[in-house]
NUKE-544128 format. One record per residue (C-alpha): residue in three letters; x, y, z; residue number from 1. Coordinates in steps of 0.001 Angstrom, whole numbers, plus 500000, padded with zeros to 6 digits. Layout:
BEGIN
<pt><residu>Ala</residu><xx>X</xx><yy>Y</yy><zz>Z</zz><num>NUM</num></pt>
...
This chain:
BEGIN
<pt><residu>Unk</residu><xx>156386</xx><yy>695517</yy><zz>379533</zz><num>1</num></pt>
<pt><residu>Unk</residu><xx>159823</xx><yy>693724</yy><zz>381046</zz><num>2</num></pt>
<pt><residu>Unk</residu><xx>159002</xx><yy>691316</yy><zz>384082</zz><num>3</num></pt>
<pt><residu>Unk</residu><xx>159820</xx><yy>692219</yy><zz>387653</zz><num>4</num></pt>
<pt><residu>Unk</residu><xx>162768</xx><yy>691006</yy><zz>388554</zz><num>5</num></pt>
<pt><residu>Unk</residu><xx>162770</xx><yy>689955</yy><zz>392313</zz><num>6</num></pt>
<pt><residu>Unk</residu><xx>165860</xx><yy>688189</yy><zz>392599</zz><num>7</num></pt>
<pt><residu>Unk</residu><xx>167441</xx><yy>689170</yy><zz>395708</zz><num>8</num></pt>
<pt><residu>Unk</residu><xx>165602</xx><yy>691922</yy><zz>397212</zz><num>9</num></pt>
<pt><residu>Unk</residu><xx>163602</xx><yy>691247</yy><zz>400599</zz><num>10</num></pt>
<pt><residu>Unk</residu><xx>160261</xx><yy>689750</yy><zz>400916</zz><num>11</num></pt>
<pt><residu>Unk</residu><xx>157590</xx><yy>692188</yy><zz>402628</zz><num>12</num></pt>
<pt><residu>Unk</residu><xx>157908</xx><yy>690334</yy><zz>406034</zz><num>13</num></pt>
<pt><residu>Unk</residu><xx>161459</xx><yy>690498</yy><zz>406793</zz><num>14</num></pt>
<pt><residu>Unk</residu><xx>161934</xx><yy>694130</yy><zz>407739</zz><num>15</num></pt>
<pt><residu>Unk</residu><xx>159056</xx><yy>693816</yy><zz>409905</zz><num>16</num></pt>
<pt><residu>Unk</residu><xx>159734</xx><yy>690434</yy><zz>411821</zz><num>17</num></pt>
<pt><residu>Unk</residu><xx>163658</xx><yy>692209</yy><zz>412541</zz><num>18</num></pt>
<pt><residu>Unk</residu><xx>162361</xx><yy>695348</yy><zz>413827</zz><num>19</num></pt>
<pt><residu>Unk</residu><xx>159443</xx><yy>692947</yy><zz>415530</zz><num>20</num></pt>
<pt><residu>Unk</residu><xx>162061</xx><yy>691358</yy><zz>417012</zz><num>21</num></pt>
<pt><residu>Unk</residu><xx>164389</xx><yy>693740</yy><zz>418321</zz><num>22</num></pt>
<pt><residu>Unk</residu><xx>161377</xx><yy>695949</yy><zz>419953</zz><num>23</num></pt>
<pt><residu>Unk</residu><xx>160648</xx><yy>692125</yy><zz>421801</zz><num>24</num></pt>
<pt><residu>Unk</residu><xx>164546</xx><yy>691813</yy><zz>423143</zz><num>25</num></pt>
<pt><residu>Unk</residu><xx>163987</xx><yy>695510</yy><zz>424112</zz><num>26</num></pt>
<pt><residu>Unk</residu><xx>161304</xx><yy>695055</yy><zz>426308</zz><num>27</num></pt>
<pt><residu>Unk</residu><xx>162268</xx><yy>691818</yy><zz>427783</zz><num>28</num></pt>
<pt><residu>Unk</residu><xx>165644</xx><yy>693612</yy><zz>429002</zz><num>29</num></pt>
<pt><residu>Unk</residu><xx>163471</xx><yy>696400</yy><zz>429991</zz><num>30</num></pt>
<pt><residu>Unk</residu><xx>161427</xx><yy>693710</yy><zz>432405</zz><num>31</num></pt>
<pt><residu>Unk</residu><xx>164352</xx><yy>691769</yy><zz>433605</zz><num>32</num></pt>
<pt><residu>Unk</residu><xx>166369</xx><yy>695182</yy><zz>434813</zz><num>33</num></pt>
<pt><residu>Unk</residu><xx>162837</xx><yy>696183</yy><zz>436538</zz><num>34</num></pt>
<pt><residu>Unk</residu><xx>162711</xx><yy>692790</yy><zz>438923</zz><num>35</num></pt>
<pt><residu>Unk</residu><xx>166353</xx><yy>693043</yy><zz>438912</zz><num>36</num></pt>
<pt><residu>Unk</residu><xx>165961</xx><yy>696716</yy><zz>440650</zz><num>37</num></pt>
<pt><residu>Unk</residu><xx>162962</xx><yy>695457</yy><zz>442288</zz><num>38</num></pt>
<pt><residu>Unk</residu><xx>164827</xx><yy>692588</yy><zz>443737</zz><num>39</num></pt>
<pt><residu>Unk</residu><xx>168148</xx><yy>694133</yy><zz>445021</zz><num>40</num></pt>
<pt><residu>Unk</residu><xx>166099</xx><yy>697240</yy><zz>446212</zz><num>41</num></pt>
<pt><residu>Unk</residu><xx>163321</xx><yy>695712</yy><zz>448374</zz><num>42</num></pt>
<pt><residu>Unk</residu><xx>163305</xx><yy>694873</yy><zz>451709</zz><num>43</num></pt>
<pt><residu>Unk</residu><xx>164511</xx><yy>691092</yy><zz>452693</zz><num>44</num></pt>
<pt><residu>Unk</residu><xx>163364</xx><yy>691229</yy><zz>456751</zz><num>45</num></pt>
<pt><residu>Unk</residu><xx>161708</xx><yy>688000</yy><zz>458388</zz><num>46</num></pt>
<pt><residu>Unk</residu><xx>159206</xx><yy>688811</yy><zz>461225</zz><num>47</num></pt>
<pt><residu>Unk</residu><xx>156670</xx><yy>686751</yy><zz>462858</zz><num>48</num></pt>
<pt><residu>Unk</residu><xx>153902</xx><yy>689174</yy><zz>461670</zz><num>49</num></pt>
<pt><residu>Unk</residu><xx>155213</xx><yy>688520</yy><zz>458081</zz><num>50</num></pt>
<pt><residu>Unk</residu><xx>155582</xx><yy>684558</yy><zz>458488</zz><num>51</num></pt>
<pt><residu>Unk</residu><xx>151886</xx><yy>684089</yy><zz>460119</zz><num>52</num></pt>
<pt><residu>Unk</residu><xx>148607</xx><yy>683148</yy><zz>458436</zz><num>53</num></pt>
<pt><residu>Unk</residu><xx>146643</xx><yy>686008</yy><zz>456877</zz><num>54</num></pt>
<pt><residu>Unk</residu><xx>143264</xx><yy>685902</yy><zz>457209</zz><num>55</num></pt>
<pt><residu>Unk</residu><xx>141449</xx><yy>688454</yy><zz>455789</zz><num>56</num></pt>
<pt><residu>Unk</residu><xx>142828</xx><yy>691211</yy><zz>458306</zz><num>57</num></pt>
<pt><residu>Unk</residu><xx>141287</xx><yy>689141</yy><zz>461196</zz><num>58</num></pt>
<pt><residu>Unk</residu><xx>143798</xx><yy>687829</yy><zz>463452</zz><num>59</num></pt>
<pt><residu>Unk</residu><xx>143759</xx><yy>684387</yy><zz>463895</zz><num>60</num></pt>
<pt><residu>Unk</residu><xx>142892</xx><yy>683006</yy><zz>467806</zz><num>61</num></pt>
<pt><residu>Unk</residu><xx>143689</xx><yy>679426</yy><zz>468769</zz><num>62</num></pt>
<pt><residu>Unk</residu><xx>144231</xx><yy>676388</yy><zz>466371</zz><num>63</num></pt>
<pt><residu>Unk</residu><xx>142313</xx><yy>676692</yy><zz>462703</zz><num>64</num></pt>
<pt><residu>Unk</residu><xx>143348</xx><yy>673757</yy><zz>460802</zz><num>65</num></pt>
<pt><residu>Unk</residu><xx>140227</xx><yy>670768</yy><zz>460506</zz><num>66</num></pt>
<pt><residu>Unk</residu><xx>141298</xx><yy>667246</yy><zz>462650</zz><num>67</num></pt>
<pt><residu>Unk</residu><xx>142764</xx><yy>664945</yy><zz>459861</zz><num>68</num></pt>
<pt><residu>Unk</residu><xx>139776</xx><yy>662264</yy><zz>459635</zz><num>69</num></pt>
């Protein structure tokens, strides 16, 4: 029985950690196109009913913040 010989060929792990890696780019281009379409898509529009205090649904009457002690 002749010894294998293993001199060149490819360890078990290195097809898998390429392909590993390539599915991984694949999806982080996938996620940076989505908030890139998400971004350029979506509405950019400053109101005063967007830049108020939410509370819960509730609308806010007269002045909430606690007196500084």
């Amino acid at each position: 029985m002749q010894p294998i010989d293993t001199t060149g060929a490819l360890s078990f792990w290195e097809p898998v950690i390429l392909s590993l890696a390539i599915f991984g780019v694949m999806i982080l281009i996938f996620v940076a196109s989505q908030f890139f379409v998400v971004y350029w898509l979506g509405e950019r529009e400053k109101s005063t009913e967007k830049s108020g205090a939410y509370e819960s649904g509730v609308i806010p009457t007269g002045f909430s913040a606690a007196p500084m002690l």
